[in-house]
C-alpha positions, 0 to 999 in steps of 0.5 A, a space after each residue: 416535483 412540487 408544483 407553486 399550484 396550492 391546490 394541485 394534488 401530490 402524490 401521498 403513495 396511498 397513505 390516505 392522508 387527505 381523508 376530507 377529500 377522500 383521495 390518497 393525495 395531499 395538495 401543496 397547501 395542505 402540506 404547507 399547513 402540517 408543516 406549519 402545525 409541527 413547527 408551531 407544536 416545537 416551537 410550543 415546547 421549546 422556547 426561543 431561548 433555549 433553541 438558540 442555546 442548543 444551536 450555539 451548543 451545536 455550533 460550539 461542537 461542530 467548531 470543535 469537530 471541525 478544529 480537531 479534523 484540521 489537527 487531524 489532517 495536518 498530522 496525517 500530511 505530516 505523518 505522510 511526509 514522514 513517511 515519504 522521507 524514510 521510504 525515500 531512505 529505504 530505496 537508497 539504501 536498497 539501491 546501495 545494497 544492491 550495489 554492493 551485492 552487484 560488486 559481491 557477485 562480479 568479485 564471486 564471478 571472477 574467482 569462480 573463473 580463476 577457480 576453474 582455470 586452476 582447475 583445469 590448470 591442475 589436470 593439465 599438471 596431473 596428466 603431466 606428471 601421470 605422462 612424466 612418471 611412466 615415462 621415467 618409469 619406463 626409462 627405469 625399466 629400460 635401464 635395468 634391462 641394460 644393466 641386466 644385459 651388461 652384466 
């Protein structure tokens, strides 16, 4: 932290920049001082003139940068409203996929049930028809025995 005390040493990390006063500190005024020197040697260099035609040069820029940031930014709001809106679509049509094929498997679910009632129906109808059949078989036996007898 900086002190208002001028003459109050800050600490320089042992540069050696107060070479008069052979420590490794800088005071408040001696800083103030190179400070000074190095605005007055840019200043020598570079006329008032054309520093301020440099700033309006760079505030032009930064107008510039800033304009195209706002463009920028209002098509990425656009942009993720757009995208909003189809994720939006998409759910939907997820959700009405998702419904048909919810009816799809109810209708699959009902014939697979009619399926296996036919099926069972089917072996109920052979076991049946096996019983009927040796049974009329054993009536054509019996009644060839008769005949056979009769004669």
């Amino acid at each position: 932290m900086i002190s208002d005390d001028v003459n109050e040493p800050l600490s320089n990390q042992g540069d050696g920049m107060n070479q008069s006063s052979g420590s490794n500190y800088i005071t408040k005024k001696e800083l103030k001082e190179t400070t000074q020197e190095l605005f007055d040697k840019i200043e020598s260099r570079v006329s008032k003139k054309e520093f301020r035609s440099e700033m309006k040069r760079v505030d032009s820029s930064i107008e510039m940068l800033v304009t195209q940031v706002s463009k920028n930014t209002l098509e990425i709001k656009t942009l993720r409203g757009d995208m909003d809106d189809r994720f939006l679509e998409i759910d939907n049509r997820f959700a009405e996929m998702n419904s048909k094929f919810h009816m799809v498997l109810t209708a699959i679910d009902g014939l697979s049930g009619q399926i296996k009632d036919m099926s069972t129906e089917k072996a109920a109808g052979e076991h049946t028809f096996r019983r009927h059949e040796n049974r009329l078989n054993n009536h054509e036996t019996h009644l060839e025995k008769l005949d056979h007898k009769n004669r």
